[in-house]
Structure formats: C-alpha cells, structure tokens
N, C-alpha and C positions, 0 to 999 in steps of 0.2 A: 512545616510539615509535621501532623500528630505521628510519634512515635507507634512504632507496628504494637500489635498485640501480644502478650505473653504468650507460650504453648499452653498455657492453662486456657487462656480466653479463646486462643484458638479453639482446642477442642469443645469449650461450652458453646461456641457459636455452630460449631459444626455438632452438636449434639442436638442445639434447638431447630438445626435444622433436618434432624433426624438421622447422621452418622452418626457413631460413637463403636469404641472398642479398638482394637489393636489394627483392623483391618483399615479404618478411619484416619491413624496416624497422620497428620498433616506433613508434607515433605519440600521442602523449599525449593522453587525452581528459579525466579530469576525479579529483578526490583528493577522496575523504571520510573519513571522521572516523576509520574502519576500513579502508578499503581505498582503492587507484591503480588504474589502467587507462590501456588504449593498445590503440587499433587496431591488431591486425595484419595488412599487405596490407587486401586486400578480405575476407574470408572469416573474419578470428577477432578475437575479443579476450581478452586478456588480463590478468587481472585479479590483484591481492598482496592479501594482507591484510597489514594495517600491524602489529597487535601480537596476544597471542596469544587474546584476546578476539573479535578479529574471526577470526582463523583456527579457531576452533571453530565458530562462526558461518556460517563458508562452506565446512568439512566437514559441518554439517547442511543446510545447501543442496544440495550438490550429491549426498549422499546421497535428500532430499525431491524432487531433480528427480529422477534415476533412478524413485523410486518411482512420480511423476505421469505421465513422460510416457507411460505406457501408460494414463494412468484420465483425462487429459483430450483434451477434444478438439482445442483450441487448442494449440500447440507451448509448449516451452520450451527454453530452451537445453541442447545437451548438451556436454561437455567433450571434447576431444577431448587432452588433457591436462590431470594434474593433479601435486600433489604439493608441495614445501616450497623456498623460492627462497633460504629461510636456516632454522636451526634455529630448527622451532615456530612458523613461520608458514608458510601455503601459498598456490599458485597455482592456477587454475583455467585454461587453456586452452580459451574457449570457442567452440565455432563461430556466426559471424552469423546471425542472424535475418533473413529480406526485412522490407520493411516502412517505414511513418515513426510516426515517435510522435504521440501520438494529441494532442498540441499542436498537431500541425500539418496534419494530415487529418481530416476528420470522419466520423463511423462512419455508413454506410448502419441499416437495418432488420434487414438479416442480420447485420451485427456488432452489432447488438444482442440476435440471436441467440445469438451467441458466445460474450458477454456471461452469458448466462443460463446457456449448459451449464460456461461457465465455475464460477460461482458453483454449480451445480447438483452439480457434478463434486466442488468441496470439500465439500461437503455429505455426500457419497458415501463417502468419504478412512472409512476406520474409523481413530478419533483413536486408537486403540491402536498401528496401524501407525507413525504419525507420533511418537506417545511414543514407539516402539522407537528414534526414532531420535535420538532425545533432545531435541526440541521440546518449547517449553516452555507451560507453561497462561497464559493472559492474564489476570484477568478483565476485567469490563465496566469502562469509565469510568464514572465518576459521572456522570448528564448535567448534573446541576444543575453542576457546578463551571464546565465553560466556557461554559453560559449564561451566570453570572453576570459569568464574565471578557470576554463578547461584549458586555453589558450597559453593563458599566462604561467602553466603548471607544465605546458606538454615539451618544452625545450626539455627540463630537468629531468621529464621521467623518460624522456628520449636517450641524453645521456647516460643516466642509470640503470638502463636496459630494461625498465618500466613500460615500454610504448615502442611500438615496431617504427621505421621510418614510413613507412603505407600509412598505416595508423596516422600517424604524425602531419602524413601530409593530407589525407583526406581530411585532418580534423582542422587545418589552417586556411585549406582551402574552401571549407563548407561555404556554400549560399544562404545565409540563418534566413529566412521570414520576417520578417514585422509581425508580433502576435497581436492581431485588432481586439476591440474588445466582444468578449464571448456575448453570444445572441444569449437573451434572458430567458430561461428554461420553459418556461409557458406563460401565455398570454391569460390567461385565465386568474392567476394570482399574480400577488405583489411583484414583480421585478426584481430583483438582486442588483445592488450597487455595481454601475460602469467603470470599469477600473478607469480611472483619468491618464495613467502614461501608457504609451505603447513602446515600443520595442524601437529602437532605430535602425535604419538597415544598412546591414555590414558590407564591407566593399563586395560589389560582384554579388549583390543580394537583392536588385531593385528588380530584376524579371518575377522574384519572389515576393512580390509582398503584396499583391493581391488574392493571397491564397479565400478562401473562403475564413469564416470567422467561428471558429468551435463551439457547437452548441451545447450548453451546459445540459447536466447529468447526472445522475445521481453515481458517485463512484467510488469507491473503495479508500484507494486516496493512499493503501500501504501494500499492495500486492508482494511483498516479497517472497522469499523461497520457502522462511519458517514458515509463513502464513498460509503457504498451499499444502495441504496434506494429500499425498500419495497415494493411494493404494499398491499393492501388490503386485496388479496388471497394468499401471501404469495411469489408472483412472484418476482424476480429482475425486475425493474422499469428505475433502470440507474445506471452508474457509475460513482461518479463525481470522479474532483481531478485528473489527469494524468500529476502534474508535474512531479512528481519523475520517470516518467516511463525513462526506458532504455532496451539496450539488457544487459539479466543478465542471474542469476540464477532463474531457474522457481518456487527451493523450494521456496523462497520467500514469491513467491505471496501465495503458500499455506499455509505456515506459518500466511502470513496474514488471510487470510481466516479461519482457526484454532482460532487465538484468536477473529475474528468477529463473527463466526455462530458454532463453537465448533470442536473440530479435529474429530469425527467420518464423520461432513457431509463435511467439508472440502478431509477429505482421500476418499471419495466417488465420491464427486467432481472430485479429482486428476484422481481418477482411469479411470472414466468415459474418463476422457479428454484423455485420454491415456498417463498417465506420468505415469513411472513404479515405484517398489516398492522401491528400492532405494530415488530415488527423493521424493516420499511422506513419506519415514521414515523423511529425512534429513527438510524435512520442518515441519513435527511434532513435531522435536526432538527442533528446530527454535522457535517455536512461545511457548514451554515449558521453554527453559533457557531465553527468553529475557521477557514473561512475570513476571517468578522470579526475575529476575534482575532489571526491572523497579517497580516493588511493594515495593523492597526493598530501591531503590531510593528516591521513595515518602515518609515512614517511617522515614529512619537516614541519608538520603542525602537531597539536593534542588531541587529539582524536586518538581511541585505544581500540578498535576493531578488527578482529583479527587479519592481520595479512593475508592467508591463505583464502578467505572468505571474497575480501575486497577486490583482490585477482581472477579468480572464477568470477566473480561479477563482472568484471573488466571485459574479460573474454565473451565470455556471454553476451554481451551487449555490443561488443564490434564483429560479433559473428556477422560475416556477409548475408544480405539480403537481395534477392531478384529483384 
C-alpha cells in the first residue's frame, strides 16, 4: 500500500483542484483498509484511495453516484474534483453533505419515508445500467452459516449478561430458510454466476425453505448509521459511502438499516418499498445473527470496535417487530 501524501502534496492537489489558503487546510478524519480522508474547510472532503484495488472501486462509485443522483430522492455526494494523487490510484473531491449520522439523531416518520424511496429507488436502478459500469453481482449469504456462528457465541454472551434469556431463546429457536440461489437481475443482459451451495436447513426449518428466491438488486451493500446523514427534523439528508454497492441481495441493505435505525422502522421501510415478507424476514433475521456475532468478536476475539457502538446495534436489531 503507496504511503499517503505529504501535507505539502496534500495541499498542491487540493490547490490544482482550485482550494488553497488557510480556509482549505486539509484535516484528517479517518484510514480504511482502502481509502484516507480529510475534511476540507467546511464544505469538502477529500478522500485517496490507498492501492489500485480501492481505486477502481472508487472510479465505480463515483461513476454509480452520477448515475443515482438523478433516480433518487435522497442526496449523495457529488465530486466536485477528481482524478489520480499518484499513478493508478485516485481522488475524489467531494462536496459535504448537511446532516449528522444517524448514530447520533434519530429518524422522524418521514425519514422513514426516505428510507423507503430510498430502497424503492434501488429497486428501480435497471441492474444492466449498473453492470455498464462495472458493478459486480453478489450473491445471497447463506443464512444458515451466521446463524450458526451467532449460535455458537450466544451461550457466552448469555452468561456475561451480553444477551437476555428471550433473546437467547428466540435466537436457538429460529427456523433459518434454505437461502436458494437469487433469480439473475434481468433477462436482457448477461446473468450473474449461480451460487453452487445453498444453505442447509436447520432443525425445525424444513416448512421454511421454500421461501421464494431474492431477486437481485442494485444495493448499497453498507447502509449503516455513519452512512445515513440526519437532518434536524429527522429527514435523511444523504447517503454517503457507495463503494461497496453491487447487484445483490436486497435483504442486505435491510439488514443494514435494521442495525442503523432499529428493525421495526427498517421492516416498515422494506414494506413501503415494496419488498415482500420473505425478503424483510431474511434481512431481520441478517442484521440479528451478524450483530451477535460481531459483539462477540469485540469481547474474546480482535476485533477493536467500540463497545458502546456494537451494543446499540445489538439492540437495535432485536428490537421487536409485528
């Protein structure tokens, strides 16, 4: 991974890209596995990709935002520069979003509104546009596999006072599905590989396993809390983050949404958007075993994620649903 930029190169990139001055100062926000960032001023950030893996990754993003921001209704960032900060790796210049992450504000009614044409809006995406841009097919998780990894985890976080005895026993009890493999997003273009294994189905799961088969989607793929910006009144503001996006499973993004804003207004959401009851069981049942399984992680594994964080997820996502 190419070493980041000096604060000298910083500023000369963001001066060819026409900031410069004290107001311009670049200010470090946060390094992931692919990509650095840094506020710049009030008004941008700006974001590297670290090697050339993430930089194709964030020329499909920013190609995928162009194509969104006129088909949804919710904002996403637009670049207001882009280009390469060394050879075969690129920058993005983008401008700020109003808003707080949805960590730290909680969504009115109408942003659950927002929610829905969100979700609605991918649903809409013709996945052939999205392959032009070279987005890749996903398929479905298994569900049975992080059941069973939620499973093996939930005796200990019972004991530790991790996990209610409810909890506990609705999570031993579950009926998982068989997850078949997802119907190929339109017949009009190439088909996306058939996943070859399915799911096995867990004791007390065989009335389940003729669910319908999830039809792939164009979807977000990281919906969490950072990623949804708030407004004031309780609106979705924007969505940042669309590398991970691909055509996939649409449970997914609900699952995400589940552990961002809580599974009742997440299945509300789903419902609105018109995804049926299968698909929002399947992504309930989603953002329930993986935020077990990541709590557990940070506990007696390596994993370094805040505590307080991974617990409000927790919660959030075994909130009761109708």
């Amino acid at each position: 991974m190419r070493p980041l930029p000096t604060p000298h190169a910083l500023r000369q990139l963001l001066a060819a890209a026409g900031l410069s001055g004290p107001a311009a100062e670049p200010r470090r926000i946060a390094e992931g596995g692919e990509h650095a960032s840094w506020w710049v001023g009030e008004d941008h950030v700006l974001r590297l990709a670290r090697d050339p893996a993430g930089a194709a990754r964030q020329r499909r993003e920013s190609a995928l935002r162009d194509l969104l921001r006129a088909r949804l209704s919710v904002a996403v960032p637009a670049s207001g520069g882009r280009g390469e900060w060394a050879p075969g790796l690129t920058y993005t210049l983008d401008t700020r979003l109003p808003g707080t992450s949805a960590e730290a504000r909680p969504l009115s009614r109408a942003g659950e509104a927002d929610l829905a044409a969100l979700l609605a809006g991918l649903r809409a995406v013709d996945p052939a546009d999205a392959v032009a841009l070279g987005l890749p097919y996903q398929p479905p998780r298994p569900l049975v596999r992080p059941w069973r990894a939620a499973v093996a985890v939930a005796e200990r976080l019972l004991h530790d006072g991790e996990f209610t005895p409810d909890q506990h026993a609705a999570l031993v009890t579950t009926a998982t599905p068989a997850t078949p493999a997802a119907h190929p997003p339109a017949p009009h273009h190439p088909a996306p590989p058939t996943p070859a294994d399915r799911d096995e189905p867990t004791p007390g799961a065989a009335d389940a396993t003729t669910a319908p088969a999830p039809v792939a989607c164009l979807c977000h793929l990281d919906l969490k809390g950072e990623h949804l910006l708030v407004s004031d009144d309780g609106r979705v503001a924007g969505v940042l983050d669309w590398t991970d996006a691909a055509i996939g499973d649409p449970a997914e993004d609900i699952a995400g949404l589940a552990i961002a804003v809580g599974a009742p207004a997440a299945a509300r959401a789903a419902e609105r958007a018109g995804h049926g009851p299968a698909v929002r069981r399947r992504g309930l049942l989603l953002a329930r075993y993986d935020t077990v399984v990541r709590l557990a992680d940070r506990l007696y594994g390596g994993d370094d994620s805040p505590l307080p964080l991974l617990r409000a997820q927790r919660d959030r996502a075994w909130r009761a649903t109708p």
